[in-house]
VMD Tcl script that draws the C-alpha trace (Angstrom):
set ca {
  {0.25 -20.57 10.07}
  {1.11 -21.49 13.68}
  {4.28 -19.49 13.51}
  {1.95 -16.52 11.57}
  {-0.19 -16.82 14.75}
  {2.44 -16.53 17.50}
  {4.26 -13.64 16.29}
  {1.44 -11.56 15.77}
  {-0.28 -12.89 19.15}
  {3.21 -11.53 20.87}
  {3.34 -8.21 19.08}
  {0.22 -7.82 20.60}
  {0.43 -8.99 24.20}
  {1.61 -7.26 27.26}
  {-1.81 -6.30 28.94}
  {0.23 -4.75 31.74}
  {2.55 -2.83 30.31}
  {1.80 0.89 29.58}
  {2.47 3.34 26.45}
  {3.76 6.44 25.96}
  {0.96 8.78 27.53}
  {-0.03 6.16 29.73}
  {-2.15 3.88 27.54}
  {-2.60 0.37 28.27}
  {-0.97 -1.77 25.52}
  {-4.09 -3.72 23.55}
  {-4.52 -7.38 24.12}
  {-3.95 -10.46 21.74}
  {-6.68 -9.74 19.53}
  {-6.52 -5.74 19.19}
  {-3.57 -6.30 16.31}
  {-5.59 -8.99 14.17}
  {-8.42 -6.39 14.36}
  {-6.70 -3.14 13.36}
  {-4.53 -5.44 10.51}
  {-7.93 -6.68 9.40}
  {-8.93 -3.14 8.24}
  {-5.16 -2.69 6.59}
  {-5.43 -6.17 5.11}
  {-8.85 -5.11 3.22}
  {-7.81 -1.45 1.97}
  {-4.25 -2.94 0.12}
  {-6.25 -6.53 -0.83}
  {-8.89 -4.08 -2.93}
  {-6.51 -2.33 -4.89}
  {-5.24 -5.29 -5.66}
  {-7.95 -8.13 -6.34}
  {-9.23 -5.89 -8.84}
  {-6.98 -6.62 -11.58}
  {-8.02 -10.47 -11.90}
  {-11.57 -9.07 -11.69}
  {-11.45 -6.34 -14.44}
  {-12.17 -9.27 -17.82}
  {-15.40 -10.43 -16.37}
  {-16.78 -7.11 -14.96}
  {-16.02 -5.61 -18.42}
  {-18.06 -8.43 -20.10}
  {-20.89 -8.67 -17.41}
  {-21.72 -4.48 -17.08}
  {-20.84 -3.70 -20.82}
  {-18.29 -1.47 -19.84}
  {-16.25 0.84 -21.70}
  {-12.27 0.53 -21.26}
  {-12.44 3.90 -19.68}
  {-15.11 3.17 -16.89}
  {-13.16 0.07 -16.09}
  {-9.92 2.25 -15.81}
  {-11.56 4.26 -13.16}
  {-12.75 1.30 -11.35}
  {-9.37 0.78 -10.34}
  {-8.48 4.65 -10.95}
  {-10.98 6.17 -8.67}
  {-10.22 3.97 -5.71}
  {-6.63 4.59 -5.85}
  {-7.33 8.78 -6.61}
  {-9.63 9.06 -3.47}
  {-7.21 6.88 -1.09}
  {-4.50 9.11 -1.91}
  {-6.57 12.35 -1.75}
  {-7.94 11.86 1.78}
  {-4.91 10.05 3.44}
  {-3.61 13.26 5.47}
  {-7.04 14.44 6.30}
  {-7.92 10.73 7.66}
  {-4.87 11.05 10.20}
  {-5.89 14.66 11.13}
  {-9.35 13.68 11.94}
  {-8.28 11.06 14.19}
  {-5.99 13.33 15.74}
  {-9.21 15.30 16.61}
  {-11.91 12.70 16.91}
  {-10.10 9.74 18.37}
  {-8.51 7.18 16.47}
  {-10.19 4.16 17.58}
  {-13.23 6.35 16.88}
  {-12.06 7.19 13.14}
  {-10.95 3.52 12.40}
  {-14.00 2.18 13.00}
  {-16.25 4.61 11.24}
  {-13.78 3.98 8.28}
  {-14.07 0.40 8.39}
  {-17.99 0.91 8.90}
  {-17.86 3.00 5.67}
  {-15.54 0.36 3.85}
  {-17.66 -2.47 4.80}
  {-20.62 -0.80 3.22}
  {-19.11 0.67 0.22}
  {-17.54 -3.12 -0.53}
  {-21.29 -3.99 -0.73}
  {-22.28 -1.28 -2.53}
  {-19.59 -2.62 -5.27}
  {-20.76 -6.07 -5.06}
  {-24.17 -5.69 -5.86}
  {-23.71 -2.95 -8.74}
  {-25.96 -2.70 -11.26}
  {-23.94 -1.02 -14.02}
  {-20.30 0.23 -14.36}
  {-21.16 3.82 -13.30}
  {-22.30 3.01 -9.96}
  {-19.56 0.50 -9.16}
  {-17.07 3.15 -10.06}
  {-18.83 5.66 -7.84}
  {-18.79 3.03 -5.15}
  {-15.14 2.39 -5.80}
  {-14.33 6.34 -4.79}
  {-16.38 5.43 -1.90}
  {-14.26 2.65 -0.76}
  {-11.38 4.90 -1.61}
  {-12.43 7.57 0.80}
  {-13.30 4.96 3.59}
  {-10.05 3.50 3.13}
  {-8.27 6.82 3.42}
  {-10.06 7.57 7.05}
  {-8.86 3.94 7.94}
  {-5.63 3.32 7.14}
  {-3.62 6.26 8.79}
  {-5.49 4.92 12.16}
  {-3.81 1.81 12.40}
  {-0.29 3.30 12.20}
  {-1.16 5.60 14.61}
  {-2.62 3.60 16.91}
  {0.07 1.12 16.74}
  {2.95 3.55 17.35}
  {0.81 4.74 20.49}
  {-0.80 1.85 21.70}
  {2.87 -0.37 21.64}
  {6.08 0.29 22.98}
  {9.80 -1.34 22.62}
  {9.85 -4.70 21.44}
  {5.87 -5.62 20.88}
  {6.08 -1.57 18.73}
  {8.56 -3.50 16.58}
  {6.82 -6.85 16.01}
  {3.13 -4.79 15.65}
  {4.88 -2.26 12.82}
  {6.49 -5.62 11.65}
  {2.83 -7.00 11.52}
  {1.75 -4.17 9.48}
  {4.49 -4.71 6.85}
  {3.83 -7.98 6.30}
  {-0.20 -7.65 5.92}
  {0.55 -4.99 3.56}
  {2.77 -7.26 0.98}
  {0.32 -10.28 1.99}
  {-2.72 -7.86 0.61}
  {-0.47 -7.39 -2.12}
  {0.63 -10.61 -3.16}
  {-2.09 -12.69 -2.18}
  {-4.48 -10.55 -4.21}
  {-4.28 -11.78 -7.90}
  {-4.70 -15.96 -6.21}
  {-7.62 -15.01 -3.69}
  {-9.54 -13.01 -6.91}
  {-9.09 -15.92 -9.07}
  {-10.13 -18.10 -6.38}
  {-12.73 -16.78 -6.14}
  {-14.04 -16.09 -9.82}
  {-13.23 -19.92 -10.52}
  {-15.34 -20.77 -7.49}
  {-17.96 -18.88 -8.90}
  {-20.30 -18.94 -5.62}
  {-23.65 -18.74 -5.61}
  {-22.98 -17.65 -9.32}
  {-21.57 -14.25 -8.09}
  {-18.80 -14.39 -10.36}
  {-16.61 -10.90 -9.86}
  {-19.10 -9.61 -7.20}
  {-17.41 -12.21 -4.57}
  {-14.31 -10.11 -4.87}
  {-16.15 -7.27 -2.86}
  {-18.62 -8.95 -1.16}
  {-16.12 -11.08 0.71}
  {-15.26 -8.17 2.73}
  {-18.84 -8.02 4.43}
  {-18.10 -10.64 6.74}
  {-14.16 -9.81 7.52}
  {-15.36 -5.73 8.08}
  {-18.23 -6.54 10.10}
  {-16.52 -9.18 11.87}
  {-13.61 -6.46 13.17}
  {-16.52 -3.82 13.70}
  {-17.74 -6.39 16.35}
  {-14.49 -7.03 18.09}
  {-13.17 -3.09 17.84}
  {-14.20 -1.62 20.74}
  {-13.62 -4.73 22.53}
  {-10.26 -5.26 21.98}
  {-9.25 -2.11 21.08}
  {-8.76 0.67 23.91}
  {-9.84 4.17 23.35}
  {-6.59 5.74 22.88}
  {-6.18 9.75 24.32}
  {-5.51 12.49 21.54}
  {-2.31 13.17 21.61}
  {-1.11 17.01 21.94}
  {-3.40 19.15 19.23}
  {-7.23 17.00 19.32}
  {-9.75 18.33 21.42}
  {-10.83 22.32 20.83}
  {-8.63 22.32 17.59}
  {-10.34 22.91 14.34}
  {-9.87 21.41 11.18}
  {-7.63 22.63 8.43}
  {-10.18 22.57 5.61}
  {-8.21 25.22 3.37}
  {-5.17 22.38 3.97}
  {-7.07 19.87 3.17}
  {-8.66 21.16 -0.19}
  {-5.21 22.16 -0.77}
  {-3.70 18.39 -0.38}
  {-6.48 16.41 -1.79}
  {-6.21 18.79 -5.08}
  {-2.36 18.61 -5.12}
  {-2.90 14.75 -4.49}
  {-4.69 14.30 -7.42}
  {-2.93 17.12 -9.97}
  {-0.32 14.39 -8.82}
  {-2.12 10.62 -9.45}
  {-4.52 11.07 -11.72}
  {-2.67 11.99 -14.76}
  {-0.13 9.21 -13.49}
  {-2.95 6.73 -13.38}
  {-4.79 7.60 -16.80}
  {-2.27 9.84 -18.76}
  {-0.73 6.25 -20.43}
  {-3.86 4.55 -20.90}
  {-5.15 7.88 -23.08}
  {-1.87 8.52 -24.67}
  {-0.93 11.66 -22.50}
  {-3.28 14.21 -23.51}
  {-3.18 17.35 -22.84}
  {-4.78 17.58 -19.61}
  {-2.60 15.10 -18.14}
  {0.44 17.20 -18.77}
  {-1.66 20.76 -17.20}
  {-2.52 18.41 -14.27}
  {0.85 17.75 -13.39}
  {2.06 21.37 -14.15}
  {-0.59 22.34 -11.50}
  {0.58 19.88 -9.09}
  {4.11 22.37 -8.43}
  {1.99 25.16 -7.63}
  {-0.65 23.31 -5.56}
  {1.82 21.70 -3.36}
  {3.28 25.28 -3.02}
  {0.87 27.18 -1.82}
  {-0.58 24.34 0.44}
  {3.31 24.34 2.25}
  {2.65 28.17 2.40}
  {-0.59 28.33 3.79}
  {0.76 25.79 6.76}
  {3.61 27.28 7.36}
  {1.11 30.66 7.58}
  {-1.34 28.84 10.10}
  {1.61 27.70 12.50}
  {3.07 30.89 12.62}
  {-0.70 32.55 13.60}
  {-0.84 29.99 16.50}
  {-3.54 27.40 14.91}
  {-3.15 23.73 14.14}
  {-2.13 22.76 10.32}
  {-3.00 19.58 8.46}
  {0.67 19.15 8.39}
  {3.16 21.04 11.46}
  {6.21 22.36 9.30}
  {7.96 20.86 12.60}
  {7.30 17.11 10.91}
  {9.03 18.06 7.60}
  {11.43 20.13 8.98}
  {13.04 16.45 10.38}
  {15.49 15.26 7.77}
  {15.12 11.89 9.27}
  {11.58 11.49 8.21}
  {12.01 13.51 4.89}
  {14.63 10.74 3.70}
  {12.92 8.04 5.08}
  {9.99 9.31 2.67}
  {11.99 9.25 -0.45}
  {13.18 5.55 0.58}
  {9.48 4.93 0.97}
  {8.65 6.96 -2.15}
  {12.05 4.71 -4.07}
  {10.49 1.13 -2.62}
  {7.36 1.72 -3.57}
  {7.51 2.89 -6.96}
  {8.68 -0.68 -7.45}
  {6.52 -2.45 -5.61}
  {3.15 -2.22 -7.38}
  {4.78 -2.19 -10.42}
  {6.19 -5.42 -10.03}
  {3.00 -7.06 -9.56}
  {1.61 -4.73 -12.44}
  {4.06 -6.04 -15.27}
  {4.54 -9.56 -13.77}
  {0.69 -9.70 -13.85}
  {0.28 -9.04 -17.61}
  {3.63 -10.87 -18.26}
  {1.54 -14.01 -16.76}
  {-1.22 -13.97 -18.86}
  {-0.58 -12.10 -21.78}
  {3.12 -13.57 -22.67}
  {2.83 -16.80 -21.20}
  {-0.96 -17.24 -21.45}
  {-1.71 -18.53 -18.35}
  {-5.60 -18.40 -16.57}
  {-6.17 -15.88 -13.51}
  {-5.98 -18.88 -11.26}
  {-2.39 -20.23 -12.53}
  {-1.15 -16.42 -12.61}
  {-2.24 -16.32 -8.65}
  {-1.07 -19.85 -8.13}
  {2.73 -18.44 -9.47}
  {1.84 -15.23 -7.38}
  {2.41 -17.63 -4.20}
  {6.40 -17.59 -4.82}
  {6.45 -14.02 -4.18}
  {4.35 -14.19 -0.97}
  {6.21 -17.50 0.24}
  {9.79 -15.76 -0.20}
  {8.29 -12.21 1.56}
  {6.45 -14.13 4.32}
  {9.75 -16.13 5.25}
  {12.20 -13.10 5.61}
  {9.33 -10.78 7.29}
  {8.67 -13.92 10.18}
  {12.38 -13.93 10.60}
  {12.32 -9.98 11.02}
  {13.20 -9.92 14.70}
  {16.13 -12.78 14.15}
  {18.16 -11.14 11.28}
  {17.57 -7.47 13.22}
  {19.65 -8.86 15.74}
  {21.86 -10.64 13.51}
  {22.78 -7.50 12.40}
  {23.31 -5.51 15.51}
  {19.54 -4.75 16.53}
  {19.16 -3.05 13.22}
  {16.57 -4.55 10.68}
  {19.08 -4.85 7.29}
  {17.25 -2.68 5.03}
  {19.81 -2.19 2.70}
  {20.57 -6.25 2.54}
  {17.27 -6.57 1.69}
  {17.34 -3.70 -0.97}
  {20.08 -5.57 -2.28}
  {18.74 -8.91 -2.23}
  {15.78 -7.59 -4.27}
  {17.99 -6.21 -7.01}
  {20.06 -9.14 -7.37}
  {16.28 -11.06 -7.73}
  {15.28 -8.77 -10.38}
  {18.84 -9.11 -12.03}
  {18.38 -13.03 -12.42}
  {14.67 -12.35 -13.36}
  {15.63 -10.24 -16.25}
  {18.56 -12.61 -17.61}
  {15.69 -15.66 -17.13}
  {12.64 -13.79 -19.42}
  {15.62 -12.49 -21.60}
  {16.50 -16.18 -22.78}
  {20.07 -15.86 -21.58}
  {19.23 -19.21 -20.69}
  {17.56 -21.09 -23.38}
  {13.55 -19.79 -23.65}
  {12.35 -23.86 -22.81}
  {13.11 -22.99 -19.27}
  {12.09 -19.65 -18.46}
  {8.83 -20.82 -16.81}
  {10.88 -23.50 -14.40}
  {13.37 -20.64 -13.43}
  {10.81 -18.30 -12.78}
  {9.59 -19.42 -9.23}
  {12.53 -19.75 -7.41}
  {13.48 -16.36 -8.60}
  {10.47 -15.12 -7.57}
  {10.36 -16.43 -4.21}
  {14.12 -14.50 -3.53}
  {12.85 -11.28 -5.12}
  {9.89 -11.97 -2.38}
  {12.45 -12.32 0.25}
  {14.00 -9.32 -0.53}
  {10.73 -7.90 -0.36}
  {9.83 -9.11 2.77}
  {13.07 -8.12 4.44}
  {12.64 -3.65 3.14}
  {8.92 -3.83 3.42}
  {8.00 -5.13 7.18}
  {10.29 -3.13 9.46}
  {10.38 0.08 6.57}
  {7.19 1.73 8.66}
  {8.60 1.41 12.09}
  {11.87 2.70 10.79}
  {10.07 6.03 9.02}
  {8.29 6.63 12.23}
  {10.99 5.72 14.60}
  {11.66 8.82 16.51}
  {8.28 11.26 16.00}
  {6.81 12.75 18.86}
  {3.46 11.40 19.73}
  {1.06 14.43 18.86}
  {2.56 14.11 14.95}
  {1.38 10.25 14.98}
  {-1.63 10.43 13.04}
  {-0.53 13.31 10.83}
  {2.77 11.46 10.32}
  {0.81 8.00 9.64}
  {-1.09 10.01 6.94}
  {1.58 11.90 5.12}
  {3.63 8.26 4.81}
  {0.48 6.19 3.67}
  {-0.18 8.86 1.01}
  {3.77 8.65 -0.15}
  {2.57 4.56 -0.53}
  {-0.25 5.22 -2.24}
  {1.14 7.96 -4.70}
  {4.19 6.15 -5.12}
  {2.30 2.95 -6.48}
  {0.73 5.02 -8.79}
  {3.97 6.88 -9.73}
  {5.74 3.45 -10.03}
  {2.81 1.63 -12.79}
  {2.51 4.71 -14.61}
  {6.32 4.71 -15.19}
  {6.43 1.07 -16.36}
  {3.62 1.13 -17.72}
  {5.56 3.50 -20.34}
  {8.66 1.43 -20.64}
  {6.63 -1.64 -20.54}
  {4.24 -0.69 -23.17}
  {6.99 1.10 -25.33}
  {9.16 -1.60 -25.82}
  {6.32 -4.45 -26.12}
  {4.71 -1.77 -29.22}
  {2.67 -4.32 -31.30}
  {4.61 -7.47 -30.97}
  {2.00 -9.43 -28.43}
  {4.14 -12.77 -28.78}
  {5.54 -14.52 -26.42}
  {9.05 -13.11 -27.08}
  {8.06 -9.45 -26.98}
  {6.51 -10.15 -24.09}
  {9.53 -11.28 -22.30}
  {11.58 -8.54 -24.00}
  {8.99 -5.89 -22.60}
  {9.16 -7.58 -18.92}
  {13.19 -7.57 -18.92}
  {13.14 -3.57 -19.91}
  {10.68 -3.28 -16.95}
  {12.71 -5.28 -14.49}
  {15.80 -3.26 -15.82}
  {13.65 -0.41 -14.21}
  {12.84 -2.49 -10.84}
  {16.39 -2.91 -10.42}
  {17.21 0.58 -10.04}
  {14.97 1.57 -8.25}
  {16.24 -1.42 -5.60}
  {19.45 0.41 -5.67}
  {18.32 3.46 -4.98}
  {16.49 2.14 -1.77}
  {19.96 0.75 -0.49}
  {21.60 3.82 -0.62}
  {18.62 6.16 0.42}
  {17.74 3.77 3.69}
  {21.94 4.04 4.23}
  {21.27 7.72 4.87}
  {18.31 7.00 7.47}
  {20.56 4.74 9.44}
  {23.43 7.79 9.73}
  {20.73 10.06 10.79}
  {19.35 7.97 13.16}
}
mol new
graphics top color blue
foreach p $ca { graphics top sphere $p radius 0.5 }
foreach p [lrange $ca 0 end-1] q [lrange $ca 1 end] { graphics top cylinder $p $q radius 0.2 }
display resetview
């Protein structure tokens, strides 16, 4: 942790060097603080799964309450992602981050202490929305705030608390449901962000600097017709991709997406329309007119359709094929985050291994080949007695692979932007995350699900998790050759 400590104290150091606009870079503690608030928003999405047996049992819920529990969360982060960056365009970012953390903080308690399954899922949409005001912030205020090398290392940083969040979430929620403290049980899962949340609330303005507005803030007014438009085409967009599987694609599902063309339409029409009239849209046409960021999108949007699916099917692959308890499934989680958290602290060594540039692709590649061994280990190419032995080591490559696309992925996206599309920018890629996750589970959830049809063995479980890392393979691949096209562009 030592190492952990340095790097991030050095990404944020440099009290006398200045930013673009000519902001005084933050102090040691300003990254820890804004990563805190990152850290919480991915963790949630995440600890919930491990949570979801004993919440069902202890509030009487209904499958489809506890869908939304993890449904809602993920629907109202990826609804109000572009609006959170636009409002701290306008009202400060420091400003924005805070209330959003503020509003996180509270809503985590508000989970905690629900009294029935209807209330936690209304909190859940709470935290959702909180989370959506908070997490464009601290990409913004990082690309502002930083310059040259500490820009790298913080955006570096930021990548690695995301897969942390991410990995780490299925062993700290069955930590914490074995510990059982104070006879909380689930509850702890939430209300262990009360002290982290109010802890960073403390230390914000602090640490933090009050960074200027950048170009279109004060005296502009705020797209609401843009943002009805993008928080309806969000969700035409997630919410059938969240639920359609689990209710066996109704209907609706299928109208939802068919809505989710036109939505997106007329919301690129009605911005286009409010640039050309002089005002300020959610979205400047300027930012998607740069090819640069547009393929750097669909590399984000090819990465991340694998990402929470891999934790998705390897999760239920855990537990329901090999029978293991929430705490051994995190405990095996650990490979993953050991592998990631080794290539993403030697970010800065193998950029300049490899001419300055951080080896996307490599990584890409090195993540496929991790998935490729996976798939002949749960297949039984190798004799089914060993499948369990072979699986860690594996996992801790397809974690390096991992770590070495997903840490220096942001600053590459960004790379380039002028500073008054920062928070805009932050937005639009945090919702590509968000609704790629959601694109990525639904889609495995299908091949998963389709190929494991009622054989719940052992063996159809493995069969079911090799069709699914067939899937995570390709998608890999695709990564390598979209981030190839970034690096030509850049």
């Amino acid at each position: 942790m030592s190492q952990s400590s340095n790097i991030a104290a050095s990404a944020a150091a440099s009290l006398n060097s200045t930013a673009a606009g000519g902001v005084v870079q933050p102090g040691r503690w300003a990254l820890w603080v804004m990563l805190s608030g990152t850290f919480l928003v991915v963790l949630d999405f995440f600890i919930v799964n491990v949570a979801l047996p004993s919440m069902q049992r202890e509030l009487h819920a209904s499958a489809g309450t506890l869908q939304l529990v993890v449904a809602g969360y993920g629907l109202a982060t990826a609804a109000g992602l572009i609006t959170g960056g636009r409002l701290g365009d306008l009202f400060g970012r420091r400003r924005m981050f805070m209330l959003g953390l503020l509003l996180f903080t509270l809503a985590s308690a508000a989970c905690g202490l629900a009294p029935n399954a209807e209330l936690l899922v209304a909190a859940r949409v709470l935290q959702g929305l909180a989370g959506a005001l908070l997490q464009p912030q601290v990409l913004a205020m990082i690309g502002l705030a930083y310059t040259g090398e500490s820009r790298a290392r913080a955006f570096a940083a930021y990548g690695l608390t995301l897969g942390l969040g991410a990995t780490l979430g299925q062993l700290v929620g069955g930590l914490l449901i074995h510990a059982d403290l104070g006879g909380l049980g689930w509850r702890s899962c939430f209300l262990i962000n009360l002290p982290i949340g109010f802890l960073a609330l403390l230390l914000a303005p602090r640490v933090i600097p009050p960074l200027a507005n950048s170009g279109n803030g004060a005296g502009s007014r705020l797209d609401i017709a843009g943002m009805l438009l993008a928080a309806a085409g969000s969700v035409a967009v997630v919410l059938p991709l969240v639920e359609g599987r689990e209710q066996g694609w109704p209907l609706w599902s299928w109208l939802c997406l068919a809505a989710a063309v036109p939505l997106l339409a007329v919301f690129a029409y009605q911005q286009r329309r409010l640039a050309a009239r002089g005002g300020v849209p959610l979205v400047a046409p300027a930012l998607l007119a740069n090819s640069r960021f547009v393929t750097g999108l669909l590399t984000t949007l090819a990465f991340y359709v694998g990402n929470a699916s891999l934790y998705f099917v390897l999760a239920l692959y855990l537990q329901q094929g090999l029978a293991l308890d929430p705490l051994t499934s995190g405990l095996v989680f650990t490979a993953l985050a050991i592998g990631f958290f080794a290539t993403s602290m030697a970010g800065a060594r193998l950029a300049r291994r490899f001419g300055g540039k951080p080896p996307i692709a490599l990584g890409a590649m090195v993540l496929a080949a991790g998935h490729a061994l996976q798939l002949v280990n749960v297949s039984g190419w190798l004799g089914h007695s060993h499948v369990a032995a072979w699986m860690v080591p594996l996992l801790v490559v397809e974690g390096a692979g991992l770590g070495m696309v997903m840490a220096p992925l942001v600053s590459t996206v960004l790379a380039g932007l002028p500073p008054q599309h920062a928070g805009v920018a932050s937005g639009v890629l945090a919702m590509v995350q968000q609704a790629s996750n959601a694109l990525g589970v639904a889609l495995i959830g299908i091949l998963f699900y389709g190929r494991l049809g009622s054989t719940a063995d052992a063996a159809g479980h493995g069969a079911a998790f090799a069709v699914a890392l067939g899937y995570l393979v390709v998608s890999a691949l695709l990564v390598a050759v979209l981030y190839r096209k970034v690096a030509q562009q850049h």
